[in-house]
C-alpha positions as CSV (number, residue, x, y, z in Angstrom):
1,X,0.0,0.0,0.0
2,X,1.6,3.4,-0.7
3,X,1.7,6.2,1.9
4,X,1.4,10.1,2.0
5,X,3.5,11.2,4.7
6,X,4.1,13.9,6.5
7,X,6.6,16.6,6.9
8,X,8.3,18.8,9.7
9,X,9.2,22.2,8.9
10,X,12.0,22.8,11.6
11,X,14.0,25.9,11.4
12,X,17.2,24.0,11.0
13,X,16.0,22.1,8.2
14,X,16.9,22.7,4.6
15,X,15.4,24.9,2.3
16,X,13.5,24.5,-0.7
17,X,15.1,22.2,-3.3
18,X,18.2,22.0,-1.9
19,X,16.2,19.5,0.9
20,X,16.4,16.0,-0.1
21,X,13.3,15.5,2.4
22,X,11.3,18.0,0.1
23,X,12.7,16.1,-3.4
24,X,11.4,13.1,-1.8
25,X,7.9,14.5,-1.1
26,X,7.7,15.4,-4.6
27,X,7.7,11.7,-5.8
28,X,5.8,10.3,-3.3
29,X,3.0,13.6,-3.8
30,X,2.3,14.5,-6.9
31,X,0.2,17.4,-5.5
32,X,3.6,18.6,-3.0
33,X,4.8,22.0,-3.9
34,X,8.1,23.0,-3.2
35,X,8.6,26.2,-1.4
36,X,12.1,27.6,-1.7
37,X,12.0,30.0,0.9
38,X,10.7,27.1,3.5
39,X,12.7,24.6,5.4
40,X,12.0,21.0,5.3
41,X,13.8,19.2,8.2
42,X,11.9,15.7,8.2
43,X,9.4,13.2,6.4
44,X,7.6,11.4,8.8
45,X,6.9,7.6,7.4
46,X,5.0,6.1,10.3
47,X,1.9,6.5,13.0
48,X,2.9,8.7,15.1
49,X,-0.2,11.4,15.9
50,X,2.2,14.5,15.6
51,X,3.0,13.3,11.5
52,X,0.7,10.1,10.6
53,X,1.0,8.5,7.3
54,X,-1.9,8.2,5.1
55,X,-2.9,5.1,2.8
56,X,-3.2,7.0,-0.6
57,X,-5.7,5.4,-1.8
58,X,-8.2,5.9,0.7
59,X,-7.3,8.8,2.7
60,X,-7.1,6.8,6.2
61,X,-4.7,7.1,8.8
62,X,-2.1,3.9,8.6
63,X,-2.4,3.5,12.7
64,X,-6.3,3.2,11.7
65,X,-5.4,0.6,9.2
66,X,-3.7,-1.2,11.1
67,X,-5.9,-1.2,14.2
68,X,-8.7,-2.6,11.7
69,X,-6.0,-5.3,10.6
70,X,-3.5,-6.1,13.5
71,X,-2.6,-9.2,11.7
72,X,-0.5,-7.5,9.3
73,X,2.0,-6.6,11.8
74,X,2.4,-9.9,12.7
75,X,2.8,-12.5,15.3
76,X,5.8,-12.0,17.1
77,X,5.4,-8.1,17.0
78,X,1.8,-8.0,18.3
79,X,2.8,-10.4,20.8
80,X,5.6,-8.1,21.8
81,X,4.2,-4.3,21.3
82,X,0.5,-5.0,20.9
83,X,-1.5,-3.6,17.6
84,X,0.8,-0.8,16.7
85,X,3.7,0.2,14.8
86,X,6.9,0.6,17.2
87,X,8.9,2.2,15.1
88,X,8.8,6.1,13.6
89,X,10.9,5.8,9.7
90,X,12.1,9.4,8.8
91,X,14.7,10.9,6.4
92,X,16.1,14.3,7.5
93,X,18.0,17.3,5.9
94,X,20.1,19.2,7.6
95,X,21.3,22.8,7.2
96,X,22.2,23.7,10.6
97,X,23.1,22.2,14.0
98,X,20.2,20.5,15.9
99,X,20.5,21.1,19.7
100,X,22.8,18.8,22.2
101,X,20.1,16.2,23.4
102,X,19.4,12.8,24.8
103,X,16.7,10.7,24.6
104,X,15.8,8.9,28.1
105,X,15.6,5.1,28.5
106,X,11.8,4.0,29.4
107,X,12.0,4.1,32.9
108,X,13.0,7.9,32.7
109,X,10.6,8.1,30.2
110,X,7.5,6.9,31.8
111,X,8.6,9.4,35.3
112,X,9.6,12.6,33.0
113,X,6.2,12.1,30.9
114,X,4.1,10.9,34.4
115,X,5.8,14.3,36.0
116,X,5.8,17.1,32.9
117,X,3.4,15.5,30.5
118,X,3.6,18.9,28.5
119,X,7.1,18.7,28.0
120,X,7.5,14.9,27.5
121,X,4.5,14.3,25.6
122,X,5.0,10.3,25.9
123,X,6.4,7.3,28.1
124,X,8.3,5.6,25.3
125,X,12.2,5.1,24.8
126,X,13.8,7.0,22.1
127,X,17.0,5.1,21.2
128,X,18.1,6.5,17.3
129,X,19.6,4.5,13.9
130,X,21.0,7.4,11.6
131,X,22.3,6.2,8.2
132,X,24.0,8.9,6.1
133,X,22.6,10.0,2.5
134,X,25.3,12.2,2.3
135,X,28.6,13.1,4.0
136,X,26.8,13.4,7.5
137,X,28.3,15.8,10.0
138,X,27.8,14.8,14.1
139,X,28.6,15.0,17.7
140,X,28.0,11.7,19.5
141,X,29.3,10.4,23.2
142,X,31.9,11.4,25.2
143,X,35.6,11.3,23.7
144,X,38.4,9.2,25.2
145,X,39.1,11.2,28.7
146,X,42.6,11.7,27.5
147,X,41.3,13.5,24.8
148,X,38.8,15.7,27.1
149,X,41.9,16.1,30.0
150,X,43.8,17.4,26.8
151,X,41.5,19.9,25.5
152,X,41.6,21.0,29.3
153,X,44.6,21.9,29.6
154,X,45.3,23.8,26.0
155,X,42.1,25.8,25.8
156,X,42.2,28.4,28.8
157,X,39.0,29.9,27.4
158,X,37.4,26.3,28.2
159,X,39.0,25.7,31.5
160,X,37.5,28.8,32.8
161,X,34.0,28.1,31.9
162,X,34.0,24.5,33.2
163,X,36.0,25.9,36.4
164,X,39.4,25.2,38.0
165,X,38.6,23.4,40.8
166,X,36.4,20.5,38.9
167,X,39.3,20.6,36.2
168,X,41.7,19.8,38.5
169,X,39.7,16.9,39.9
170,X,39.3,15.6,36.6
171,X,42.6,15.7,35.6
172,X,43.6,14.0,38.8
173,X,41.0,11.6,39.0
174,X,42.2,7.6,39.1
175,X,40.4,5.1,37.2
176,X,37.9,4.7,39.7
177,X,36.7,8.5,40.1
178,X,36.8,9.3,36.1
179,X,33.2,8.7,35.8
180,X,32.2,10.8,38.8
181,X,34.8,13.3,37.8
182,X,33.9,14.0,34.0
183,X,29.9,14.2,35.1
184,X,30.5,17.2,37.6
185,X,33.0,18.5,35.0
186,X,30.4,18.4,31.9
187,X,27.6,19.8,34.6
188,X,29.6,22.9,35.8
189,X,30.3,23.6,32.2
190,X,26.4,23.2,31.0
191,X,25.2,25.6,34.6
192,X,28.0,28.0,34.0
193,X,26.6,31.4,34.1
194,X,25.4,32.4,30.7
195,X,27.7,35.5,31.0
196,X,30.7,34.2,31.1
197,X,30.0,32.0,28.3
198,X,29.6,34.6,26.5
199,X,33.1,36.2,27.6
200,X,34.9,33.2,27.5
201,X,34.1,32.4,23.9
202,X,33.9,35.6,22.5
203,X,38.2,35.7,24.0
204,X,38.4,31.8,22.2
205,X,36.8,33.2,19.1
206,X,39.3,36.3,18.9
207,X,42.3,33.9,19.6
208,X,41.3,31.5,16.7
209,X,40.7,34.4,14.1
210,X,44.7,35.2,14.4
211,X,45.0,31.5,13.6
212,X,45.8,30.6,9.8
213,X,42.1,28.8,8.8
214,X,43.9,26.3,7.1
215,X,45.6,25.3,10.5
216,X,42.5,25.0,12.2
217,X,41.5,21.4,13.8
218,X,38.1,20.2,12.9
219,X,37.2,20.7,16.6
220,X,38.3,24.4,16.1
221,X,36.4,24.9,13.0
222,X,33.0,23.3,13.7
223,X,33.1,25.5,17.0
224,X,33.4,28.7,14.5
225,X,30.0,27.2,12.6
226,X,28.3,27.0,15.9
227,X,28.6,29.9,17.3
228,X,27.9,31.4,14.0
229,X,24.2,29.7,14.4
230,X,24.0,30.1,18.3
231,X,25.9,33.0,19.0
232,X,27.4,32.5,23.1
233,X,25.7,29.4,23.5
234,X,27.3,26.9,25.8
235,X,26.6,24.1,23.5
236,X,29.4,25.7,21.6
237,X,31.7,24.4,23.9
238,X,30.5,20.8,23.5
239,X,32.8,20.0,20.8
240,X,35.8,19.3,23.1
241,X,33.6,17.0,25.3
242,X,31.9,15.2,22.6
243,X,33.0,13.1,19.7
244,X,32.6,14.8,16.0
245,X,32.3,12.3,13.4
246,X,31.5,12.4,9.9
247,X,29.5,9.5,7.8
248,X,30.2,8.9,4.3
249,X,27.2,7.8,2.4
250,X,26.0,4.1,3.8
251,X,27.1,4.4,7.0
252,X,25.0,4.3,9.8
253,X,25.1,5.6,13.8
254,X,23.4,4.1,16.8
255,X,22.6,6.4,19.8
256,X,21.2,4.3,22.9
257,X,19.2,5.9,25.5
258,X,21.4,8.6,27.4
259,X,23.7,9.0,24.8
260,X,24.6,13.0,24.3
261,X,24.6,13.9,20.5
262,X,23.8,17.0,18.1
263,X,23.1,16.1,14.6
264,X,25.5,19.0,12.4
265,X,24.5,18.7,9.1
266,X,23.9,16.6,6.0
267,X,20.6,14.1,4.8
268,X,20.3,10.7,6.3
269,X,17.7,7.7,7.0
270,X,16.3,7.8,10.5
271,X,14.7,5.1,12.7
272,X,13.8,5.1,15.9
273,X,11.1,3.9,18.9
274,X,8.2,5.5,18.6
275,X,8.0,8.5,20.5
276,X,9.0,12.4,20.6
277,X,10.7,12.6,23.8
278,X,13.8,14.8,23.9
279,X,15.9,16.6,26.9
280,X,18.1,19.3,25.5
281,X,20.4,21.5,27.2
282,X,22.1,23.6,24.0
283,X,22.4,24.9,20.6
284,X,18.7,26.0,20.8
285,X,15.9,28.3,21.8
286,X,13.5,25.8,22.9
287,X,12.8,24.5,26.6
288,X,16.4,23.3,28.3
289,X,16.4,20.8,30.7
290,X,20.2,20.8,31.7
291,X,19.9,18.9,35.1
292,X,18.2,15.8,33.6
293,X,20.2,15.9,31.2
294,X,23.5,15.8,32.7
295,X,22.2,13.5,35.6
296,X,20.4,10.8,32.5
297,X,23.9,10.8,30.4
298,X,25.9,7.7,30.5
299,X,29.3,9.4,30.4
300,X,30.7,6.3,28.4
301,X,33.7,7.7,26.9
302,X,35.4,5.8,23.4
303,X,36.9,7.2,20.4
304,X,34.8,8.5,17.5
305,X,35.7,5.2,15.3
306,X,33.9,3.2,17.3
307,X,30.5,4.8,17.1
308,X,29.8,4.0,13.9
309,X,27.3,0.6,13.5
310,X,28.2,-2.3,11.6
311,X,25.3,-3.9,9.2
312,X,24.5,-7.9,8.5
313,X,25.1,-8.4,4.3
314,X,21.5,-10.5,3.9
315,X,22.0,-11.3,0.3
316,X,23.9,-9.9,-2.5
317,X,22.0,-6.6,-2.1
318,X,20.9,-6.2,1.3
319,X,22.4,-4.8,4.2
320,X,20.6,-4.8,7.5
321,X,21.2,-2.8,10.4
322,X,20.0,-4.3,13.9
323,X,20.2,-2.4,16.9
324,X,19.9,-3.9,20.2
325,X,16.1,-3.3,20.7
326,X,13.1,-5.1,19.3
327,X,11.5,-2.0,18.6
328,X,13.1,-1.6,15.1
329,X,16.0,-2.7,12.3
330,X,16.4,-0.8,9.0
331,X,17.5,-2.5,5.5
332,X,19.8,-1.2,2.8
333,X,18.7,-2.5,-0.7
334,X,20.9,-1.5,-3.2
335,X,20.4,-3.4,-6.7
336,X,22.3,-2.3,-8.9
337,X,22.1,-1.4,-12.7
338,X,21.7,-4.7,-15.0
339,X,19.8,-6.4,-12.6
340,X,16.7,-6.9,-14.2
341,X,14.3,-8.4,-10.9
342,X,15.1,-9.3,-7.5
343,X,13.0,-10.4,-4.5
344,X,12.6,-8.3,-1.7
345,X,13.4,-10.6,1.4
346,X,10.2,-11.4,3.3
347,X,9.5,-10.3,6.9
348,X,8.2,-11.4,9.9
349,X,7.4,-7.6,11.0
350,X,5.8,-5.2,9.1
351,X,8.0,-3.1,7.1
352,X,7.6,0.5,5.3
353,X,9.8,0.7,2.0
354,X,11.4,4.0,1.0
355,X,12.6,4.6,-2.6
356,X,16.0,7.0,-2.8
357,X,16.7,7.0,-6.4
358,X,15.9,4.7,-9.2
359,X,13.1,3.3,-11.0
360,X,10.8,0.4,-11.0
361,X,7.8,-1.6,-11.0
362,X,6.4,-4.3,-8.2
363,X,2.7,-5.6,-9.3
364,X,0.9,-2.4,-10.5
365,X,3.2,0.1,-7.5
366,X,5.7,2.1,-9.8
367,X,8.5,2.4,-7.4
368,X,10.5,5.1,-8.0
369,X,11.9,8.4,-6.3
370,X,10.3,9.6,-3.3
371,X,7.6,6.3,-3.1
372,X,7.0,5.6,0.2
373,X,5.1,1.7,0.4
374,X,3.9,-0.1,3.4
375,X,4.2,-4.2,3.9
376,X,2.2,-6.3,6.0
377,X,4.4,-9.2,7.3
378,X,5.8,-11.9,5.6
379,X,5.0,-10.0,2.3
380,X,6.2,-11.4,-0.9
381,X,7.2,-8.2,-3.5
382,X,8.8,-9.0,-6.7
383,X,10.7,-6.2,-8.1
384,X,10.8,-5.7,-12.1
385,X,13.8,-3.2,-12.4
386,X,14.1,-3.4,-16.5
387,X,16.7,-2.0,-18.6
388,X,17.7,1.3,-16.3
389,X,21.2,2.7,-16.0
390,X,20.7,4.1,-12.3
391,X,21.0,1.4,-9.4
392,X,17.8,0.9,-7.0
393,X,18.7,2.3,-3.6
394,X,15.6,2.0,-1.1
395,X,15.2,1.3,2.6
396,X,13.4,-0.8,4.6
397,X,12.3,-0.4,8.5
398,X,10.8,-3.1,10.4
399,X,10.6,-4.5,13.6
400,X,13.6,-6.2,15.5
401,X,12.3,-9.8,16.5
């Protein structure tokens, strides 16, 4: 069944044609007009109620669908999450940073949304699978602490925001204490009076101008962008605390629950649990919730190589990535030119099917650019790719049991 589905217009988000989320839209809407002026951050593919998909040919809600047919989601999900979709499916441009963030495990979940149900509009889990379109530009988990302790000691302007005294402890700090250490460290930084902030980077900013550009370190130069977009914000800061790493096309992230990240820039697949739930605490405007957020984090510290996930090669064509949760597992189909058919691996979860680029048919569903399809479980779809001279990329999301 193919899908209408719905977009976000976040600030950050990129604009007009240059968004591969609005591109998208235009092949799986015919109606869709692109607005250049207008940012288009994310395309929901999914039920949740802030962006529900829509069976095109009949106007109704997917979550209503499947309500009417909880069968199609099949046995071992329904026995696991009951008659609904776990998972959200979303692709997402980039053009500027998203804010530093978290997503809480369900436990914290279920007390933040029981406690500030305005805020936290759900009890779910939120843990993330990002797989880059493009080169993909992120922060994600704590560095190695010899990299932190080093930043601590060569940038003054740093040092003075976080404060000498937990500095000290940190750098100080035995095996045993680093944990403890590095969480009252990233906490004084993230309270430290807005003020000198400001001060301190606008002195770090001054210092780096007289540098040559070419000599700047990434860490140096993605600061710059920051505080271009979020003049004296402390988040600024978080670049010598938190991995940057950049995905190359096909290369995918997993964030757990409590993991600190901020998206940069760039287009990529997104799967996650479905829910909304986010606890900031910089690089935005909206509603900061610093103290949860520093007390939620895991402070699990490993170097930025290690944070990108591995997939499972199926078949000749298919890559899937599994997380560890049930909730969800995404597919890479990639078939390329001079293939003529191939035979989508059935399911035991039902799946929704996203076409990147290429053309063609499956039954009387012309898959091509932008069509968004949903699968019952255990459905058989035989692809008839014909003489084409662009590959079929697409990708799948489904449950993980």
């Amino acid at each position: 069944m193919e899908l209408r589905c719905a977009i976000q217009k976040y600030a950050w988000g990129k604009r007009g044609r240059n968004s591969e989320v609005a591109l998208l839209n235009c092949g799986g809407d015919p109606d869709f007009m692109i607005d250049d002026a207008m940012p288009y951050a994310e395309l929901w593919m999914g039920t949740h109620p802030n962006g529900p998909s829509i069976l095109k040919n009949s106007s109704q809600k997917l979550d209503d669908w499947i309500k009417a047919h909880p069968e199609s989601l099949g046995a071992k999900v329904t026995k696991k999450f009951g008659a609904q979709l776990p998972f959200l499916f979303k692709v997402l441009s980039i053009s500027q940073a998203l804010s530093i963030q978290a997503h809480p495990d369900k436990i914290l979940a279920e007390k933040l949304h029981c406690e500030h149900p305005d805020i936290y509009k759900d009890p779910n889990h939120k843990p993330e699978l990002a797989i880059a379109l493009t080169p993909f530009e992120a922060l994600c988990g704590f560095r190695p602490t010899e990299e932190i302790k080093k930043f601590l000691k060569v940038v003054p302007e740093l040092r003075t925001a976080v404060g000498q005294e937990v500095v000290s402890k940190l750098l100080t700090s035995d095996e045993a204490g680093i944990h403890h250490a590095l969480k009252n460290c990233f906490h004084s930084l993230m309270t430290c009076p807005r003020e000198t902030i400001k001060t301190q980077l606008q002195i770090l900013l001054r210092r780096l101008a007289s540098l040559d550009e070419s000599s700047l370190a990434d860490h140096d130069a993605t600061l710059l962008k920051l505080h271009q977009t979020y003049p004296g914000d402390v988040g600024c800061f978080s670049v010598y605390f938190l991995n940057l790493l950049t995905l190359q096309p096909g290369e995918a992230l997993y964030l757990g629950p409590n993991e600190p990240h901020a998206y940069l820039y760039g287009d990529c697949i997104e799967c996650m649990a479905c829910s909304d739930n986010v606890v900031r605490a910089g690089l935005t405007p909206k509603y900061k919730d610093v103290d949860t957020l520093c007390i939620m984090l895991t402070y699990s510290c490993e170097p930025s190589n290690e944070k990108r996930f591995q997939g499972i090669q199926e078949d000749m064509y298919t890559l899937r990535f599994c997380p560890p949760v049930p909730d969800f597992s995404v597919a890479k189909i990639n078939v390329p030119s001079g293939i003529t058919e191939y035979a989508l691996i059935p399911r035991d979860s039902a799946s929704i099917l996203i076409v990147i680029s290429g053309q063609a048919t499956a039954g009387d569903i012309v898959l091509e650019r932008g069509t968004v399809i949903f699968l019952p479980s255990n459905q058989v779809l035989d692809i008839q790719c014909g003489d084409r001279a662009e590959a079929l990329l697409m990708f799948q999301a489904m449950c993980n049991v």
